[in-house]
Phi, psi and omega in degrees: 000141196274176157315315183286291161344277159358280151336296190272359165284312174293330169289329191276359171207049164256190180273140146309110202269130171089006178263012165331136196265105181273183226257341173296324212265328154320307193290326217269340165331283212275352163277002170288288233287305200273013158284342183234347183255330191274156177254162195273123205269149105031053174344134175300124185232130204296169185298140123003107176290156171223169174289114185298140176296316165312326199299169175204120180297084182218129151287154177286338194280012176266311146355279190325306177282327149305325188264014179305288170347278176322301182297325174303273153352283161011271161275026185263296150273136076002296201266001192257317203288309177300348189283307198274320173312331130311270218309316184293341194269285196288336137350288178269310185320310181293321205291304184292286188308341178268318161331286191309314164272350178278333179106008168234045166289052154255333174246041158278335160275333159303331169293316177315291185290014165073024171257134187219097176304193171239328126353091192262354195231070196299321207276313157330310194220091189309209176232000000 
């Protein structure tokens, strides 16, 4: 294929040269477009009232009948109540001591104290 030849190939299945889009006649495209295509979002109404979910109908003197109960359990079984009491003990024991040899006893204590980060790459960014 010659040079000319070339040349008139690549222009007859190029883009159109000089058909720049101004920049008034875009806006004015997409303001066609969103007028026929978009949906109309829902004027804002404030929330629903709800129940707080927190409240709970409890006394405080209801703790007291709980732990009344438990010693009452307790002393029913004995030997079951201490049986769980060692298993949950030897447990958490295990849990710490395994933290502790992997080398991430640093997050026992923000657990301990009820922080629960957000912070998913603990080996990175000490605490």
């Amino acid at each position: 294929m010659s040079g000319k030849a070339k040349a008139a190939w690549c222009t007859a299945h190029s883009a159109p040269r000089n058909r720049h889009v101004r920049r008034d006649q875009s806006l004015k495209n997409e303001d066609q477009w969103s007028k026929t295509h978009m949906t109309m979002i829902p004027s804002v109404v404030p929330p629903l009232p709800t129940k707080n979910k927190w409240s709970r109908s409890l006394r405080p003197a209801d703790a007291f009948e709980w732990l009344s109960d438990g010693w009452k359990d307790f002393w029913v079984q004995p030997v079951t109540s201490l049986g769980y009491g060692v298993v949950v003990f030897l447990v958490s024991i295990s849990i710490v001591a395994g933290l502790y040899l992997l080398g991430l006893d640093y997050i026992l204590f923000p657990r301990l104290c009820g922080l629960h980060g957000g912070r998913t790459d603990h080996r990175r960014r000490p605490v």
